[in-house]
C-alpha positions in Angstrom: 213.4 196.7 124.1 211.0 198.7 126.4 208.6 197.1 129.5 205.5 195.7 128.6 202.7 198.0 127.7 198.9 197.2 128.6 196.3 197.5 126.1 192.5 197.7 126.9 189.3 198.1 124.3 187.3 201.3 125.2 183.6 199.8 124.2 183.8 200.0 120.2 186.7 198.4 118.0 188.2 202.0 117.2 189.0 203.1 120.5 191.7 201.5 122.8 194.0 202.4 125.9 197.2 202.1 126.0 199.3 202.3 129.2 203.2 202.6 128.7 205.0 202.5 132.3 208.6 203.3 129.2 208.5 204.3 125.7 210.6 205.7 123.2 209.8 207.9 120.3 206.9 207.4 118.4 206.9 203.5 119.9 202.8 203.6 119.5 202.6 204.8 116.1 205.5 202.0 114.9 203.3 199.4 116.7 200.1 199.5 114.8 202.1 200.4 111.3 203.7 196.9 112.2 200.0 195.5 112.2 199.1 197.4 109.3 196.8 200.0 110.8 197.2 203.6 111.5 197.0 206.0 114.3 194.7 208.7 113.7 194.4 210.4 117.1 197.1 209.9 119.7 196.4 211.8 123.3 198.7 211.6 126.5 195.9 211.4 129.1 198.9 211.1 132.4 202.3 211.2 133.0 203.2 209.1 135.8 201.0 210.3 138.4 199.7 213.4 137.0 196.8 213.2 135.5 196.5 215.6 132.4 192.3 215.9 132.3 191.1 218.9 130.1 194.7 220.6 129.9 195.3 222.4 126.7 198.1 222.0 124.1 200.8 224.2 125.0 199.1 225.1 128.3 200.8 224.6 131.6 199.3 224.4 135.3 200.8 224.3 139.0 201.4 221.0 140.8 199.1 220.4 143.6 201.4 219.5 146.8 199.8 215.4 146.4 201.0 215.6 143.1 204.5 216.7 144.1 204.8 214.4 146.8 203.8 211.4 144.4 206.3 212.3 142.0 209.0 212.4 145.1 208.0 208.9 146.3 208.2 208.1 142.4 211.6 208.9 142.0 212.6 207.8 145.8 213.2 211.1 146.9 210.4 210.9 149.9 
Protein backbone atom coordinates (compact mmCIF):
# COMPACT_ATOMS: atom_id res chain seq x y z
CA UNK A 1 0.00 0.00 0.00
CA UNK A 2 1.28 3.46 -1.00
CA UNK A 3 -0.67 7.15 -0.15
CA UNK A 4 -3.25 8.14 -2.30
CA UNK A 5 -2.26 9.57 -5.62
CA UNK A 6 -4.31 12.47 -7.40
CA UNK A 7 -5.30 12.19 -10.89
CA UNK A 8 -6.44 15.18 -13.09
CA UNK A 9 -7.60 15.28 -17.13
CA UNK A 10 -5.27 17.65 -19.07
CA UNK A 11 -8.18 18.95 -21.73
CA UNK A 12 -8.46 15.73 -24.08
CA UNK A 13 -9.11 12.11 -22.88
CA UNK A 14 -5.39 10.96 -23.68
CA UNK A 15 -3.63 13.15 -21.45
CA UNK A 16 -3.79 13.08 -17.59
CA UNK A 17 -1.66 14.22 -14.40
CA UNK A 18 -0.79 12.24 -11.97
CA UNK A 19 0.59 13.42 -8.60
CA UNK A 20 2.24 10.70 -6.36
CA UNK A 21 3.33 12.32 -2.91
CA UNK A 22 4.96 7.74 -2.57
CA UNK A 23 5.33 5.27 -5.23
CA UNK A 24 7.14 2.22 -5.85
CA UNK A 25 8.50 0.75 -8.99
CA UNK A 26 6.63 1.10 -11.99
CA UNK A 27 3.28 1.68 -9.66
CA UNK A 28 1.77 3.97 -12.72
CA UNK A 29 2.37 1.53 -15.42
CA UNK A 30 0.73 -1.55 -13.15
CA UNK A 31 -2.24 0.90 -12.57
CA UNK A 32 -3.61 1.41 -16.01
CA UNK A 33 -2.50 -2.38 -17.15
CA UNK A 34 -4.98 -3.15 -14.17
CA UNK A 35 -7.67 -1.09 -16.21
CA UNK A 36 -6.69 -2.48 -19.37
CA UNK A 37 -4.91 0.47 -20.91
CA UNK A 38 -1.32 1.26 -21.62
CA UNK A 39 1.18 3.88 -20.84
CA UNK A 40 2.71 5.23 -23.83
CA UNK A 41 4.61 8.28 -22.54
CA UNK A 42 5.52 8.48 -18.83
CA UNK A 43 7.46 11.97 -17.79
CA UNK A 44 8.63 12.93 -14.19
CA UNK A 45 7.75 16.68 -14.41
CA UNK A 46 9.02 17.36 -10.20
CA UNK A 47 10.41 15.75 -7.50
CA UNK A 48 9.18 17.01 -4.35
CA UNK A 49 9.86 20.52 -4.69
CA UNK A 50 12.05 20.66 -7.62
CA UNK A 51 10.51 21.31 -10.50
CA UNK A 52 12.27 19.45 -13.48
CA UNK A 53 10.96 22.04 -16.55
CA UNK A 54 12.99 21.49 -19.91
CA UNK A 55 15.84 19.31 -18.10
CA UNK A 56 17.28 16.69 -20.39
CA UNK A 57 17.64 12.91 -19.85
CA UNK A 58 20.80 12.26 -18.26
CA UNK A 59 21.42 15.94 -17.74
CA UNK A 60 22.05 17.33 -14.35
CA UNK A 61 21.76 21.11 -13.02
CA UNK A 62 22.73 23.07 -9.70
CA UNK A 63 20.11 23.63 -6.91
CA UNK A 64 19.10 27.12 -6.46
CA UNK A 65 19.51 28.10 -2.59
CA UNK A 66 15.12 28.12 -2.43
CA UNK A 67 15.33 24.89 -3.71
CA UNK A 68 17.80 23.64 -1.14
CA UNK A 69 16.16 25.29 1.61
CA UNK A 70 12.68 23.61 0.56
CA UNK A 71 14.05 20.32 0.44
CA UNK A 72 15.58 21.01 4.23
CA UNK A 73 12.22 22.09 5.53
CA UNK A 74 10.96 18.91 3.56
CA UNK A 75 12.93 16.57 5.43
CA UNK A 76 12.82 18.69 8.81
CA UNK A 77 16.24 19.66 8.76
CA UNK A 78 15.38 23.65 8.70
Amino acid sequence: MTAPCQIHHLGNKKEIRIILSEGRKRQIKRMFLKLNYHVLNLARIAFGCIQLKDLKIGHWRILTKAEIQDLKKLVGLK
